[in-house]
C-alpha positions as CSV (number, residue, x, y, z in Angstrom):
1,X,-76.0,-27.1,20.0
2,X,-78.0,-23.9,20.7
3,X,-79.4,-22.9,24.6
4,X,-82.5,-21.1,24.8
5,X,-84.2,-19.7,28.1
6,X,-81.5,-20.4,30.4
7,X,-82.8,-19.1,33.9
8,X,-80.6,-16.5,35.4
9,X,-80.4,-19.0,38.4
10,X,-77.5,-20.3,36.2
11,X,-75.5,-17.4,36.3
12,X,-73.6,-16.0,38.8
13,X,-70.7,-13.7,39.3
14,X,-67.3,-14.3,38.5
15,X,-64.3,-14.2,40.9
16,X,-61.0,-12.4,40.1
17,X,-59.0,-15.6,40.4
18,X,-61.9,-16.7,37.2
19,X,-60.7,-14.2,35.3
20,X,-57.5,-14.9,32.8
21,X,-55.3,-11.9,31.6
22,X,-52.5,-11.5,28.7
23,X,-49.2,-12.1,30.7
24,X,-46.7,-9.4,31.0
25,X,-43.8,-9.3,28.6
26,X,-41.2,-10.5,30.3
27,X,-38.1,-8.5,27.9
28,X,-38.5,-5.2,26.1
29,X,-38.9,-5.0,22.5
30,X,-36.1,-4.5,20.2
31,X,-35.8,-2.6,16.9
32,X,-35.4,-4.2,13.1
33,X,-31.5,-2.7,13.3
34,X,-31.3,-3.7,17.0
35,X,-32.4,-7.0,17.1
36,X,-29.9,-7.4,13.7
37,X,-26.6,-6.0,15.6
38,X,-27.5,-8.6,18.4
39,X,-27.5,-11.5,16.1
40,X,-24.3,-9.7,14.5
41,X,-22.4,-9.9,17.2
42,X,-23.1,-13.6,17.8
43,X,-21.2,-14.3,15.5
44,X,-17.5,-14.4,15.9
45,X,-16.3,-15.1,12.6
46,X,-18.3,-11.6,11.5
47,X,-16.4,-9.6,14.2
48,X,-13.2,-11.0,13.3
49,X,-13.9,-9.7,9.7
50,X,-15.2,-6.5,11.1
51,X,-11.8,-5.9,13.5
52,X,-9.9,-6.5,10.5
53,X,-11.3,-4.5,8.0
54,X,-10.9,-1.4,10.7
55,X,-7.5,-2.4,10.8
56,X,-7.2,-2.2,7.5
57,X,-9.0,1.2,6.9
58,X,-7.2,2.5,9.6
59,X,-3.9,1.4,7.5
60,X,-5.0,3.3,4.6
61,X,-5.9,6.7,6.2
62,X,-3.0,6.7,8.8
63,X,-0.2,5.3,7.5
64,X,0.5,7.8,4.6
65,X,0.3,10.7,7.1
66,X,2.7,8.7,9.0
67,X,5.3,8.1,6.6
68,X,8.3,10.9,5.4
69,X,7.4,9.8,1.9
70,X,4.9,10.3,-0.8
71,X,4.0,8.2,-3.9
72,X,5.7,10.6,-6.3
73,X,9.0,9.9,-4.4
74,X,11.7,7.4,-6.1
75,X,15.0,7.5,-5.5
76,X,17.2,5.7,-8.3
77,X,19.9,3.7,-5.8
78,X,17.5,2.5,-3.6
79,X,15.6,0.5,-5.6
80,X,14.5,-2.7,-4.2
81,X,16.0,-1.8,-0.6
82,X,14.9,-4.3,1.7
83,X,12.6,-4.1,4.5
84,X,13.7,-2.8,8.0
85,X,12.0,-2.1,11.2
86,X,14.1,0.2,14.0
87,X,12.6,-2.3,16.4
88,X,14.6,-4.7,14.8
89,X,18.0,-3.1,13.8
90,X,20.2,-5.1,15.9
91,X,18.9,-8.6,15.1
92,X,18.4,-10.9,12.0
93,X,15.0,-9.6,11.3
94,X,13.7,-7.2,9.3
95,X,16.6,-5.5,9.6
96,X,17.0,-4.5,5.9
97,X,19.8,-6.9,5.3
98,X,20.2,-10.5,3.5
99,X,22.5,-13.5,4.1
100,X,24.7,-14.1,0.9
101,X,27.3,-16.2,0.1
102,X,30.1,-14.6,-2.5
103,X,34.4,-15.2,-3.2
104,X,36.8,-13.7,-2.3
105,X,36.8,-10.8,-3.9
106,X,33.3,-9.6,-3.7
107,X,33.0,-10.4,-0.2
108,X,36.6,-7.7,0.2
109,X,34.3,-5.4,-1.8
110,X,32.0,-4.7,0.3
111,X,34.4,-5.3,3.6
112,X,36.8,-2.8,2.2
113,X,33.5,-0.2,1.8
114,X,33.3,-0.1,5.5
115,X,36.2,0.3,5.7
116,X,36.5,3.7,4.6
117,X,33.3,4.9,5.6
118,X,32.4,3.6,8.4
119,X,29.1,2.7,6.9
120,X,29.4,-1.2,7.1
121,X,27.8,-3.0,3.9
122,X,28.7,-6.1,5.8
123,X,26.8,-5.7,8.8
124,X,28.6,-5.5,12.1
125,X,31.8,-6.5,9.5
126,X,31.2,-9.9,11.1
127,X,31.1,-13.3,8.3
128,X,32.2,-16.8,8.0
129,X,34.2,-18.7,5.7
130,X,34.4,-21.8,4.7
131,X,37.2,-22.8,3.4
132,X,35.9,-26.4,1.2
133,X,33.6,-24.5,-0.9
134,X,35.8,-21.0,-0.5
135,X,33.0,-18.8,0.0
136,X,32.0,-15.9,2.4
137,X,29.0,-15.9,4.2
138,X,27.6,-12.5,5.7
139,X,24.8,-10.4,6.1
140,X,24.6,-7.2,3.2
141,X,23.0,-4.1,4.5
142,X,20.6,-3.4,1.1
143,X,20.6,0.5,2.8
144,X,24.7,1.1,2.9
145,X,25.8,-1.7,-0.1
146,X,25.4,1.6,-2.4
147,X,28.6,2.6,-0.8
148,X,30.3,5.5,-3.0
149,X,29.1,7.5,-6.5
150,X,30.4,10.1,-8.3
151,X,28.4,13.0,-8.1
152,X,28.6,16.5,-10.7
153,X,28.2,19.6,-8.2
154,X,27.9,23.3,-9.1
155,X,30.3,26.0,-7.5
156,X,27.8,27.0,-5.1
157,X,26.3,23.6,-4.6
158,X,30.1,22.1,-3.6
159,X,30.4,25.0,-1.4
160,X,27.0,24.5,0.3
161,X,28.1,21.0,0.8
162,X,31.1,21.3,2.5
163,X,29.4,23.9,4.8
164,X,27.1,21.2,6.0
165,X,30.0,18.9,7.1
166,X,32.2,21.6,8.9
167,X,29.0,22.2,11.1
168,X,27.6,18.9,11.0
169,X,30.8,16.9,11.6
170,X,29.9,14.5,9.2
171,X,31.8,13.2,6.2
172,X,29.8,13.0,2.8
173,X,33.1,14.2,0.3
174,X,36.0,11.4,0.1
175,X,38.7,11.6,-1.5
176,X,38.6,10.9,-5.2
177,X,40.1,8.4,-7.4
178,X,42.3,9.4,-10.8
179,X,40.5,8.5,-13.8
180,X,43.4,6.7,-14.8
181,X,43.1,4.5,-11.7
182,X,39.3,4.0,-12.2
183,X,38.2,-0.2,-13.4
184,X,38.3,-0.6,-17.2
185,X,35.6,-3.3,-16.8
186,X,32.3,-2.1,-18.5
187,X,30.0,-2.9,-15.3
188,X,32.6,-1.2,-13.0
189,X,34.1,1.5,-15.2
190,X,31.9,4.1,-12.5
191,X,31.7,2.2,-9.6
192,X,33.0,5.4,-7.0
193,X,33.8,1.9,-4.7
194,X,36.6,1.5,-6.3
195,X,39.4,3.4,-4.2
196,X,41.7,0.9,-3.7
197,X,44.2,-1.2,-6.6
198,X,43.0,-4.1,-8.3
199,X,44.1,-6.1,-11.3
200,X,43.0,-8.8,-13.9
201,X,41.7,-8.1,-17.0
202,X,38.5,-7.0,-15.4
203,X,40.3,-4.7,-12.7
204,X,38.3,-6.0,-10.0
205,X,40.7,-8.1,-8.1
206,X,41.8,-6.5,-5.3
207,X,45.4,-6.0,-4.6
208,X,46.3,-6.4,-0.5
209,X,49.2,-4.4,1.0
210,X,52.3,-6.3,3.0
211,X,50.4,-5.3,5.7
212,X,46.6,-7.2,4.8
213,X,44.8,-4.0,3.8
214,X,43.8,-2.4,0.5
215,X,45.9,0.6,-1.4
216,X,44.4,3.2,-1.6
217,X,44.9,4.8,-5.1
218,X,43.3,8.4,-4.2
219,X,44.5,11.1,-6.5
220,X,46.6,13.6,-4.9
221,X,47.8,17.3,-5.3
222,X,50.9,19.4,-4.3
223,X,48.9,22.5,-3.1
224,X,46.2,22.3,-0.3
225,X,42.8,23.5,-1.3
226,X,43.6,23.3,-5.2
227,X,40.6,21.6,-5.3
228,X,38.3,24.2,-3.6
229,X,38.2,22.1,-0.5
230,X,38.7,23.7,2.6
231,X,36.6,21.1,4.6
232,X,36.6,17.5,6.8
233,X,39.7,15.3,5.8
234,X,40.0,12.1,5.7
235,X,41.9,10.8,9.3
236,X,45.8,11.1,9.0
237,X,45.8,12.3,5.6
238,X,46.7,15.9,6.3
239,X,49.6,16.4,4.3
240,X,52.4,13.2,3.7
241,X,55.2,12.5,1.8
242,X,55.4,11.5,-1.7
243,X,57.8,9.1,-3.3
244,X,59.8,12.0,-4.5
245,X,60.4,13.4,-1.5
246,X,57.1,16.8,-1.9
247,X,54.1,17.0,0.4
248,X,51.0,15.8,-1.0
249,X,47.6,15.9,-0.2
250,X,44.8,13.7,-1.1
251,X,42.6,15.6,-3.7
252,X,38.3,15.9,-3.0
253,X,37.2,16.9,-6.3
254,X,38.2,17.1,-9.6
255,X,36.9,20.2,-12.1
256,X,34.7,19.9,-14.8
257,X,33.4,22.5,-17.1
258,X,30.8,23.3,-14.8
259,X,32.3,22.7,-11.6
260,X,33.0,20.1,-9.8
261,X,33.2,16.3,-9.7
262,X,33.0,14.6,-5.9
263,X,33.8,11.3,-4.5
264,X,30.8,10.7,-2.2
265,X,28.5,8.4,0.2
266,X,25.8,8.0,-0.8
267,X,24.2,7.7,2.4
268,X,25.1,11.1,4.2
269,X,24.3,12.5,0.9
270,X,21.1,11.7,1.3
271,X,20.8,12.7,4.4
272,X,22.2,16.1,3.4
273,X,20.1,16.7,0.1
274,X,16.7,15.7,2.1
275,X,17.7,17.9,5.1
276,X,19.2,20.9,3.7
277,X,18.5,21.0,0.1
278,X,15.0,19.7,-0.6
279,X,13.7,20.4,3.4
280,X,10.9,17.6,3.0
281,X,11.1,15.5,6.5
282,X,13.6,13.2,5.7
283,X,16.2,12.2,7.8
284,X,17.8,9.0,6.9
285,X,16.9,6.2,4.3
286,X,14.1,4.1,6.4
287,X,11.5,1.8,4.5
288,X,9.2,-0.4,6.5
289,X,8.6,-2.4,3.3
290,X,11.3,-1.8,1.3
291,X,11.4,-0.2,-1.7
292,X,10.1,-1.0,-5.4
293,X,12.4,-1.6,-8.4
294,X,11.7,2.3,-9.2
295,X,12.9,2.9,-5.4
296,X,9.2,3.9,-4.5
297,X,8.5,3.4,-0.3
298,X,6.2,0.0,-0.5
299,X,4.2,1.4,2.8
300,X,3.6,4.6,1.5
301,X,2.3,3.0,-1.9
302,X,0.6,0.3,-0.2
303,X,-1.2,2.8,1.9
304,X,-1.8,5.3,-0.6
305,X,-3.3,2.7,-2.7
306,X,-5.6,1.1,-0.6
307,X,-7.2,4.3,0.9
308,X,-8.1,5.1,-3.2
309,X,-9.5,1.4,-3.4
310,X,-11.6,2.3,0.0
311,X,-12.8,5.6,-1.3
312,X,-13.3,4.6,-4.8
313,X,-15.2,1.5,-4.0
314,X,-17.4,3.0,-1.7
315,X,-18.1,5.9,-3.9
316,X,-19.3,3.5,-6.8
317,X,-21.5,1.2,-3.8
318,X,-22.9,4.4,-2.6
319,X,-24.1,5.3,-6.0
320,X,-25.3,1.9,-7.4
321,X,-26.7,1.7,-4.2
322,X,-29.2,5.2,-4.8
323,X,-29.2,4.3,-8.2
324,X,-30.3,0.9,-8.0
325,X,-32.6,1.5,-4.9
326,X,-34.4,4.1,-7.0
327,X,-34.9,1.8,-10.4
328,X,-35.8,-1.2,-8.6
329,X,-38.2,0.7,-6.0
330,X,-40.3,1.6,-9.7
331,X,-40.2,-1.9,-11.2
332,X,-41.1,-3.7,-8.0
333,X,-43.9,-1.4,-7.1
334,X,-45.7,-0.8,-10.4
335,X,-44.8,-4.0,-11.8
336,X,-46.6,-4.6,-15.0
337,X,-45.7,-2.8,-18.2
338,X,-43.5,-0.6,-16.8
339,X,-41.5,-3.4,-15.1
340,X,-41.4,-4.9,-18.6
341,X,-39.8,-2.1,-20.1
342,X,-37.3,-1.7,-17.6
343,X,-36.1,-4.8,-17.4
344,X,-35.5,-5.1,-21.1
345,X,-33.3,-2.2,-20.5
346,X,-31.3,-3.7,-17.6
347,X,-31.2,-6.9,-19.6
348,X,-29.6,-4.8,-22.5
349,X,-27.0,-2.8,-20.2
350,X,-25.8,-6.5,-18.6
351,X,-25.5,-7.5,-21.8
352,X,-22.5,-5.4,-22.6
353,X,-18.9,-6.5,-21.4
354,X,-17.1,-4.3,-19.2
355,X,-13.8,-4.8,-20.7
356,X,-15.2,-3.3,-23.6
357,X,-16.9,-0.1,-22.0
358,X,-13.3,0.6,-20.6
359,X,-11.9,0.2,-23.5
360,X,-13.9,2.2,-25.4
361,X,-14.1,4.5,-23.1
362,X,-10.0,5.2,-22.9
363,X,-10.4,5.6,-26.3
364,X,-13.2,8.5,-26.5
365,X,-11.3,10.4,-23.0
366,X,-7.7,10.2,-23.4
367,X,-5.5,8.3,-21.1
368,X,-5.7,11.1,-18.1
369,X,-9.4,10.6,-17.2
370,X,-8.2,6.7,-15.6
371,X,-10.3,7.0,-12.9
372,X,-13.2,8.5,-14.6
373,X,-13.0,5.6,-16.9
374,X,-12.9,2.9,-14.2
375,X,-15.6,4.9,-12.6
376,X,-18.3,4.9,-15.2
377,X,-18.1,1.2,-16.6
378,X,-18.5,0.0,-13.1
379,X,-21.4,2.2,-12.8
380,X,-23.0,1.5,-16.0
381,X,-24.1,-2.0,-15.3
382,X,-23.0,-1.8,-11.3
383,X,-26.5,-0.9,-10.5
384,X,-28.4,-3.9,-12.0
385,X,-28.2,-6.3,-9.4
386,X,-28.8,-3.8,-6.5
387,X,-32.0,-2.9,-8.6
388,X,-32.8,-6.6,-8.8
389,X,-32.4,-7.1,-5.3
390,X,-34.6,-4.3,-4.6
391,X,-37.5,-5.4,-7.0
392,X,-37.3,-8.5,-5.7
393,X,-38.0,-6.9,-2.5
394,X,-40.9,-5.2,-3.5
395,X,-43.0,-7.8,-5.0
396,X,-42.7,-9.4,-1.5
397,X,-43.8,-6.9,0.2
398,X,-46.1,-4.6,-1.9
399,X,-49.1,-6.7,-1.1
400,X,-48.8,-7.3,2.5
401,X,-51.8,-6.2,4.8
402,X,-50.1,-3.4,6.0
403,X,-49.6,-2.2,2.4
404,X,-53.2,-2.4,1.5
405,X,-54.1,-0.7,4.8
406,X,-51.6,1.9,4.2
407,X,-53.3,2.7,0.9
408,X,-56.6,2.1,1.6
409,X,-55.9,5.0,4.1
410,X,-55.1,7.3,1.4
411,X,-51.5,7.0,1.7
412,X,-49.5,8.3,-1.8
413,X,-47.4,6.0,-3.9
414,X,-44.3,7.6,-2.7
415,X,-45.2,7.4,1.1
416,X,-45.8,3.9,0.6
417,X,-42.4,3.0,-1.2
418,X,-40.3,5.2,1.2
419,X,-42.3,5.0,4.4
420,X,-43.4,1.3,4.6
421,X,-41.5,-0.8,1.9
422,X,-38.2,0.4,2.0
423,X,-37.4,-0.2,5.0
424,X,-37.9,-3.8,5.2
425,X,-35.8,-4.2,1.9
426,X,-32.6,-2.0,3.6
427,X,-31.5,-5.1,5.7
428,X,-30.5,-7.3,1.8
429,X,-29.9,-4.1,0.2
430,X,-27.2,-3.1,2.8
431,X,-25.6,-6.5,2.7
432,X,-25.1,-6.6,-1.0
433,X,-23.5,-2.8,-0.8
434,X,-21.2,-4.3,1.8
435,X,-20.4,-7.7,-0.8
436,X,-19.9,-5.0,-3.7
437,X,-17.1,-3.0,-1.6
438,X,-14.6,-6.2,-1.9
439,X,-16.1,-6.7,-5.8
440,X,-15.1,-3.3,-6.6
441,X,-11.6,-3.7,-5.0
442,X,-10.7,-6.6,-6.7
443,X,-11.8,-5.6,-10.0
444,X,-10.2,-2.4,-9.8
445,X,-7.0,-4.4,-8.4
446,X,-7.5,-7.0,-11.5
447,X,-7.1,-4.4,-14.3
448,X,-4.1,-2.3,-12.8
449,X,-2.3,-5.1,-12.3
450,X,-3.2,-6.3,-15.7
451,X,-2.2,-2.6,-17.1
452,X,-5.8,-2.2,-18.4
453,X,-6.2,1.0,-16.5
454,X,-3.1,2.6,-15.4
455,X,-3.5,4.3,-11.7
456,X,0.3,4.9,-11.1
457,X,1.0,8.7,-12.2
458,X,1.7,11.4,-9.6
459,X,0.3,10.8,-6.3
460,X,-2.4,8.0,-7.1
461,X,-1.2,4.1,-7.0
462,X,-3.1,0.8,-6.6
463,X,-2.9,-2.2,-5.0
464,X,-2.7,-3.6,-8.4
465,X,0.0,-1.7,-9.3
466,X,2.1,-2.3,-6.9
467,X,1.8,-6.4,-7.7
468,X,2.5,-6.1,-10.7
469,X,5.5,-4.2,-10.1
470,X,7.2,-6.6,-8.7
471,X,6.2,-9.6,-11.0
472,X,9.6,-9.0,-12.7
473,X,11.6,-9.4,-9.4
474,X,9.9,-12.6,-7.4
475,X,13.2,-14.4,-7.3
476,X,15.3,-11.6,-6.1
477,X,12.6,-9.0,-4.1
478,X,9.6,-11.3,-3.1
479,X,8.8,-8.7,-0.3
480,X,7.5,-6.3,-3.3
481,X,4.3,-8.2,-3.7
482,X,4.1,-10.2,-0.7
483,X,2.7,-7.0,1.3
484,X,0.3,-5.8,-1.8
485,X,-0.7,-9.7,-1.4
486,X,-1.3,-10.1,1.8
487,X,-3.2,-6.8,2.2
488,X,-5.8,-8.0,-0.5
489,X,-6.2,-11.6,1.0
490,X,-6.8,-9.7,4.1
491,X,-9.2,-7.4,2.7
492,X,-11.4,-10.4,0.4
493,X,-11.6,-12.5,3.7
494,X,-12.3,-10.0,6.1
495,X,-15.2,-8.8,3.7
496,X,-16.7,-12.5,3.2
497,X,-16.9,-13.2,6.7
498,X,-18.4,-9.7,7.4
499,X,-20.5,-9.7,4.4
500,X,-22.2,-13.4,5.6
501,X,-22.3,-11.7,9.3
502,X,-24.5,-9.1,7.6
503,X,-26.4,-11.4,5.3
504,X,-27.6,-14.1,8.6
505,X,-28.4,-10.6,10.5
506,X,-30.6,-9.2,8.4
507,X,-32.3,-12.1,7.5
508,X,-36.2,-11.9,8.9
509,X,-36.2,-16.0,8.2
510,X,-34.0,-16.2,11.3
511,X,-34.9,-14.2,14.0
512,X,-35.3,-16.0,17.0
513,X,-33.7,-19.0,16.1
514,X,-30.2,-18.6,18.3
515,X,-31.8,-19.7,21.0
């Protein structure tokens, strides 16, 4: 219905409560990233993935400054030492000792160690018996069961050595044993534990005293210092009578061709050769998670191997991500037959396994470019589906309103890739970097362990590694894949509940929708 030739009787002015105006916004506007770490932080199953994978990087880069070891160490008698915490020392926790059960005799093995030393294999030198099944049961201290060894020193190194315990007060040279008097048995034929009689055809039953204790067999000599030892004795030993009626003396070493053969705990010793002779930090035998069958420091390892897993996973995302970013940006925003073409080449590159990319690269570098190796075949085809994500993107976007406006305005292709495209594709593009972290891990993880790529020469270990390590020792050292285990179940789970925390937060779809 039209009006024509309404008088202006009809009109009058309008009053200000007549006239309607936009209401005031009642909250400020957010950002794209703001609005996104709002909605993040909603979600509590994403911060708990995000707390832990701090906790876990944090691991990786403190602990090895931390620890008084380094990946290259092993030590050949601690190997698969048990874990012990100082916090725990004097309880039945983690205290680096296990229960075991054992006869007679090996349970006055490792009594009579203590015995000498001091340095209690059975810990506290308290146990049980029972007397149906006649067995022992007591707690073996994995750090001082080593007991005793025979050790070859020079003249200068023996002299060095006995300096340390005149000023140190502590005891490292025992008395040592005649070869004669030393077990026939095979297994036992060096064992330095060994000071005291024993019979049987395996001379490893212990002979007992009227008195309870062990005899000593300790070789002896007629002349004071004969050996070259002019330092701590043994208590009460300082010169007694033989059967024929001389003075004797218990004997510290016995001359080689070279110099001298020593009686010797193992434990002060290594004290004294960290200490004085190598003068790297250590002080005493002390590993949080025990020790590997090579007598590597588990933490240390553990550490060391996930802070390469950290920075070699993000050093592959960060380049897929450029890399991808850049080759999907082109396809997406041309389209047409240069999307064709490229395609056809990602299409190819997928094509190929990585398994044999790696193996065809060890075989064209060598086996001392490892990391190189892993490095390129996860590149090579790494970048596809961040360059599928990203063209994905841009056919979403490239003929929005805003797009054409951009261009119509003169704006050049790369302005509008970079300036007004991009930046709604970051939010997916970011979430799939942070989903191919844990990818990376675990396939790097997969192929060490499998010995595909081996990552455990001088001061570079994995995670991998270290499991498979201890595959051979499940049933006897469980600890030495238990904390490589846990670490990575931490790590996959941490980064799938942050990864889905990132994936709902950058999703436009659902903004507004929490209420």
């Amino acid at each position: 219905m039209t009006y024509e030739n309404i008088p202006k009787e009809k009109f009058e002015f309008a009053g200000e409560r007549d006239v309607s105006h936009d209401k005031k916004l009642a909250t400020k506007p957010r950002s794209y990233f703001r609005d996104a770490l709002s909605r993040f932080a909603k979600n509590k199953g994403s911060i708990v993935g995000a707390v832990i994978i701090c906790c876990l990087v944090l691991f990786a880069l403190i602990a090895p400054l931390c620890t008084q070891y380094s990946v290259a160490y092993r030590d050949s008698y601690y190997t698969t030492t048990l874990p012990k915490a100082h916090l725990f020392e004097n309880t039945s926790f983690w205290d680096g000792c296990e229960v075991k059960e054992a006869g007679k005799t090996s349970f006055m093995y490792y009594l009579a160690m203590g015995q000498e030393t001091g340095h209690n294999a059975v810990k506290n030198q308290q146990y049980s018996y029972d007397a149906d099944a006649d067995l022992y049961t007591f707690r073996l201290d994995s750090y001082h069961k080593i007991g005793m060894i025979y050790k070859a020193f020079l003249a200068d190194e023996y002299e060095a050595l006995q300096t340390y315990q005149t000023d140190t007060g502590k005891q490292v040279i025992y008395p040592t044993v005649p070869v004669g008097s030393r077990p026939k048995a095979q297994q036992d034929k060096n064992n330095a534990n060994y000071y005291f009689q024993t019979s049987g055809t395996t001379k490893t039953n212990i002979v007992y005293g009227e008195d309870g204790n062990v005899i000593p067999v300790y070789a002896t000599t007629a002349e004071k210092g004969s050996d070259g030892y002019h330092s701590l004795r043994i208590e009460g030993e300082d010169g007694f009578t033989g059967t024929d009626g001389e003075t004797l003396y218990y004997s510290y070493a016995r001359r080689t061709s070279s110099g001298y053969e020593c009686r010797i705990n193992y434990y002060e010793y290594y004290i004294y050769n960290h200490t004085c002779v190598l003068q790297d930090g250590i002080t005493e035998p002390y590993f949080p998670f025990g020790t590997t069958g090579m007598g590597q420091d588990i933490l240390t390892c553990l550490a060391s191997g996930a802070r390469f897993s950290f920075l070699f996973a993000i050093a592959v995302a960060a380049v897929n991500l450029v890399v991808g970013a850049i080759y999907g940006a082109i396809e997406g925003y041309y389209g047409g037959k240069i999307d064709l073409v490229m395609e056809r080449i990602s299409d190819i590159l997928s094509a190929v396994p990585t398994m044999i990319v790696i193996t065809l690269l060890k075989l064209h570098m060598g086996g001392s470019s490892q990391i190189l190796v892993l490095f390129i075949a996860f590149f090579l085809t790494g970048w596809i589906g961040m360059a599928a994500s990203t063209r994905m993107q841009f056919y979403r976007y490239k003929n929005q309103e805003y797009i054409l406006a951009a261009r119509t305005l003169g704006a050049r292709d790369r302005r509008v890739i970079w300036k007004h495209i991009f930046p709604n594709a970051i939010g997916t593009l970011i979430t799939g970097c942070a989903l191919i972290i844990p990818s990376m891990i675990y396939s790097e993880t997969s192929l060490s362990y499998l010995g595909i790529i081996n990552l455990s020469s001088g001061n570079i270990t994995s995670v991998g590694t270290l499991i498979a390590a201890g595959q051979s020792s499940l049933a006897t050292a469980p600890f030495i894949t238990m904390f490589p285990s846990v670490f990575l179940i931490l790590l996959m789970l941490s980064f799938n509940l942050f990864g889905n925390g990132l994936r709902d937060a950058f999703n436009p779809t659902l903004r507004g929708t929490e209420g």
